[in-house]
N, C-alpha and C positions, 0 to 999 in steps of 0.2 A: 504494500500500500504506500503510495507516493505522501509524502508530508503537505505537500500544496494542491488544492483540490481547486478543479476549472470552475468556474460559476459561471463566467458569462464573456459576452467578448462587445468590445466597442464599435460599432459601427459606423456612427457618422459622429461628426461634429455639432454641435447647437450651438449659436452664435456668437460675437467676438471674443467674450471673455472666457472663453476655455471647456466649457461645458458639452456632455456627450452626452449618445444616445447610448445606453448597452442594450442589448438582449440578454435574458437571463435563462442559466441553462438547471436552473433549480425550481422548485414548485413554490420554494419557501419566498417568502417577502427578502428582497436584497437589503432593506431599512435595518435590519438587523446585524450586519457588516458597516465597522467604521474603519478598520485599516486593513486593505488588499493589496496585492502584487501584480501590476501589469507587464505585459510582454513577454518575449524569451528570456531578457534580462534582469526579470523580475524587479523591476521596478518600485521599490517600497512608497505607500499613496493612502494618504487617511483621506475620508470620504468627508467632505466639506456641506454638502445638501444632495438630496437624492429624494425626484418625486418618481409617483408610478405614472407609467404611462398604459394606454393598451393594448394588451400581446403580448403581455412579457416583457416588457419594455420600461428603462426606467431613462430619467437625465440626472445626470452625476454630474455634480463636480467636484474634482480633485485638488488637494491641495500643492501636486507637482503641476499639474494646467494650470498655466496664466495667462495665456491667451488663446486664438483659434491658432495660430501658424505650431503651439508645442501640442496642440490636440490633433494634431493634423497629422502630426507622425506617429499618433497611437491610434490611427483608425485601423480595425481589425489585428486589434490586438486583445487578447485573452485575461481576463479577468482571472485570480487566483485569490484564496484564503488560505494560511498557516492553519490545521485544523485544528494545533496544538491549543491556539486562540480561543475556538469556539468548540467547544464540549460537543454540541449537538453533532458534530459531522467528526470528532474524532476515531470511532471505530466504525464507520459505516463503509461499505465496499460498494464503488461505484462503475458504472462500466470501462471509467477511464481508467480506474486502478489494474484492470483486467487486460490492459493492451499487453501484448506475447504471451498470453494465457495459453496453454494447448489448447483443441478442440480435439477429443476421441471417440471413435466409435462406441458401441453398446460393449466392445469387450475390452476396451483398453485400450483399444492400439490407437495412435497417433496420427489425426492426418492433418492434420496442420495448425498453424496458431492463428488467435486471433490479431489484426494490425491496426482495427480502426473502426470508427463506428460513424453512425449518420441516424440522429433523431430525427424525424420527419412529423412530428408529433401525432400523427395517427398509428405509426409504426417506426418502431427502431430497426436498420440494416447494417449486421453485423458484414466485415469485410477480411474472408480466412483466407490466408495465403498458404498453399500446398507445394511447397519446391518454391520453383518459379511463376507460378502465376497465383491469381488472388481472383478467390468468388465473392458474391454478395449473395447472404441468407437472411431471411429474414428473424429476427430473434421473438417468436414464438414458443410460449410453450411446448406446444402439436407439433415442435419442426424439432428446437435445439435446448436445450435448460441447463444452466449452470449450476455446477456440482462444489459446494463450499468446503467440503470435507474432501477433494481431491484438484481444490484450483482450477479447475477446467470446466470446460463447456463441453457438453456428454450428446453428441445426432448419432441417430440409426444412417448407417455407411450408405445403403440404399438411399432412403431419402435424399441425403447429402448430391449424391450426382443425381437423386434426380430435380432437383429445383432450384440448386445451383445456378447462378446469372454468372 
């Protein structure tokens, strides 16, 4: 399990003095976060005001944002919390924690790991690479189910090629 959990990522800008749009990749209200990590460089960023918008959606501003031109270089950049900070998400396992997880058939054997994921919010699409190339399954109970007492993600072999994209 990763120490830094993704919440959400920046989108666009909101007018001159610095202010963004995020999208939230959590159910929880983001109001309850006041210091997050942006970027790959983690960026240490206490949260200055933050209203909800709709869809998910909030406007933050940052206390490293001072205007639009330094908001402008964290557009599409990834929102992160220390979990160590917030009790609530400290032992919870989330699908980003899961990325190189194996995925095994019903008997054990190996066929690939998981690399990547795509919420679509009507359905989540799991993305397993086998060797050299990588399928899209969709993460259904009825298809693939994650196994917490062996780390992996447990598809009947059949299934797997057959509905494999």
């Amino acid at each position: 399990m990763q120490n830094l959990l993704e919440i959400g990522k920046i989108v666009r800008t909101h007018g001159i003095k610095g202010g963004v749009k995020v999208i939230s990749f959590l159910d929880d209200d983001l109001s309850k976060f006041k210091h997050v990590y942006i970027g790959e460089n983690k960026l240490s960023a206490n949260i200055k005001s933050i209203s909800p918008l709709n869809g998910g959606a909030y406007l933050i501003t940052f206390d490293v944002i001072k205007d639009i031109d330094s908001a402008e270089k964290l557009k599409n950049k990834s929102i992160y919390i220390d979990r160590e900070e917030y009790s609530d998400y400290k032992d919870k396992v989330y699908l980003s924690d899961l990325i190189n997880a194996p995925v095994l058939n019903e008997n054990g054997e190996k066929l690939g790991v998981l690399v990547d994921f795509d919420d679509y919010g009507a359905s989540v699409i799991l993305t397993i690479r086998t060797g050299a190339v990588s399928y899209s399954v969709p993460y259904v109970d009825d298809i693939i189910k994650y196994d917490a007492s062996k780390n992996a993600f447990i598809i009947n072999e059949q299934t797997f090629k057959d509905i494999r994209v």
